[in-house]
C-alpha positions in Angstrom: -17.7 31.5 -32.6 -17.1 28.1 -34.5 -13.5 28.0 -33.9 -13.4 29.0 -29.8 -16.2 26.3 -29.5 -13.3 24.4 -31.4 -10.5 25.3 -29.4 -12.7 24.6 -26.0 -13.6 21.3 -27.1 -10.0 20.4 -28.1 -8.8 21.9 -25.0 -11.6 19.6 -22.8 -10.3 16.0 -24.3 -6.3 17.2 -24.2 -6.9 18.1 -20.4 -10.0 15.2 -19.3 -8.8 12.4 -21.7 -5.1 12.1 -22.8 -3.7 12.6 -19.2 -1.3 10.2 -18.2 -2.0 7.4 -15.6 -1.4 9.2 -11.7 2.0 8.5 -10.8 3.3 5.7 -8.4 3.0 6.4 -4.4 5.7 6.7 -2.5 5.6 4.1 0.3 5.5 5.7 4.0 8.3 4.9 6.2 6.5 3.6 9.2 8.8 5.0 12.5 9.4 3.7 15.8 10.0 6.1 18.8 13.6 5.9 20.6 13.8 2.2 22.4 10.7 1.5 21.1 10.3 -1.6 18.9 7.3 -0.6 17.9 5.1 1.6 15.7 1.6 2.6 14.7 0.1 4.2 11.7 -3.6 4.2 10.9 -6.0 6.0 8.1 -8.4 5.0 5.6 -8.6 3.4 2.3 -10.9 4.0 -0.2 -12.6 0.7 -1.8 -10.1 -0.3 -5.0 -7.4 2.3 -3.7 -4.2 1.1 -1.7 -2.3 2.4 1.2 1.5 2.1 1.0 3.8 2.0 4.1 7.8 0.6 4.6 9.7 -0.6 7.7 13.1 -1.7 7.5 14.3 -4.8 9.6 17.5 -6.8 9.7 17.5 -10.6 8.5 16.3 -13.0 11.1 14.3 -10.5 13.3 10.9 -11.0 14.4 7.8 -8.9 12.9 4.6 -9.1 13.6 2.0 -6.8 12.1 -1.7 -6.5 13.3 -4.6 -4.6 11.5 -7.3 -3.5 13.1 -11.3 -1.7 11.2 -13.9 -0.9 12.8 -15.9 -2.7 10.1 -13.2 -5.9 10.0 -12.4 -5.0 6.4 -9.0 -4.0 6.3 -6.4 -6.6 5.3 -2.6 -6.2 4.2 0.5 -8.1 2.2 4.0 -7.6 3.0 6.1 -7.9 0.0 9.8 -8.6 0.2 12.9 -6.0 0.1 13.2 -5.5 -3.4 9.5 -5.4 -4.6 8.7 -3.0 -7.2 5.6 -0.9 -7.7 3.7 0.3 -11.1 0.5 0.9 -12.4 -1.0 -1.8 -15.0 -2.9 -0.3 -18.7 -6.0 0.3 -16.2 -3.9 2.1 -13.5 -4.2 -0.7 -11.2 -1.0 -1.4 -8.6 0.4 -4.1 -9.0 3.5 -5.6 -7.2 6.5 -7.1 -8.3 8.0 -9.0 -5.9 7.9 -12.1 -3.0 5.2 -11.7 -0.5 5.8 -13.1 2.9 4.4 -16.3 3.3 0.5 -15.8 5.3 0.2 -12.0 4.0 -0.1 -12.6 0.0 -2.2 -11.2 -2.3 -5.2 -13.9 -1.5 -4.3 -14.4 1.9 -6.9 -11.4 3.1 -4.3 -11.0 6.3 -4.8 -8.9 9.3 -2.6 -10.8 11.6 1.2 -11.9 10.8 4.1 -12.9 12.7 7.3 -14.6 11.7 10.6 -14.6 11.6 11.8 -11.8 8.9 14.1 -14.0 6.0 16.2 -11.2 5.0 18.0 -7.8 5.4 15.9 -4.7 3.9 12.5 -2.6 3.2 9.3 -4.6 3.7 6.7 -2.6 1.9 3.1 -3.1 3.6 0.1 -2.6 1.4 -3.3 -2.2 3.0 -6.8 -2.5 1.3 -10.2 -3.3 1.6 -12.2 -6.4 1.2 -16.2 -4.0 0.8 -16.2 -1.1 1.0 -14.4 1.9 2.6 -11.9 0.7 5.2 -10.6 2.6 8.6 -7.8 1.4 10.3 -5.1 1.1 12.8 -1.6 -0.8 12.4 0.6 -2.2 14.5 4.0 -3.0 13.4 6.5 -5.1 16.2 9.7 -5.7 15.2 12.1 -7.4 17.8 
């Protein structure tokens, strides 16, 4: 009886406590229908948790992205092509890479529009600023 209640309580911290950190998400391509220079994605974000999307765009072409929540608390960056993704020692995204000037980290965007400053995959990443967020995107590029 001692050594199952062992082998149980073994088996409880090798499956609930040594698991390695969730693996990185894959960005979602964001798609524009034929002639169509524009797209929209929308979903919901859980408080803490990120939502990952990509759109790719030539140098010197004109983006803008608009996020609209029910509750006005979704915001978004858009990091440079070239921006890397991984999870810090608490599992936390982080980013690795330029953001676009007016959609950093701080900048708690949900409107930008500018001229794109080079040729690649812009990775969007939406979040929350309370709460959980709901949300629609719209993504223009001309």
């Amino acid at each position: 009886m001692r050594i199952a209640a062992s082998f149980f309580l073994c088996l409880f911290f090798l499956v609930s406590g040594a698991s390695a950190a969730d693996p990185v998400p894959t960005p979602r391509p964001i798609y524009f229908a034929t002639g169509s220079s524009k797209g929209t994605v929308g979903g919901h974000v859980l408080r803490g948790e990120r939502d990952l999307y990509s759109v790719t765009a030539a140098a010197g072409q004109a983006m803008t992205v608009t996020i609209t929540a029910p509750e006005g608390n979704a915001v978004f960056q858009i990091y440079q092509p070239g921006t890397t993704i991984a999870r810090d020692n608490d599992g936390i995204l982080e980013f690795k890479g330029n953001a676009l000037r007016g959609a950093g980290e701080t900048d708690d965007a949900t409107r930008w529009s500018g001229r794109l400053p080079q040729r690649g995959t812009y990775l969007i990443v939406i979040g929350s600023t309370r709460g959980n967020a709901g949300y629609t995107m719209d993504v223009k590029i001309e």
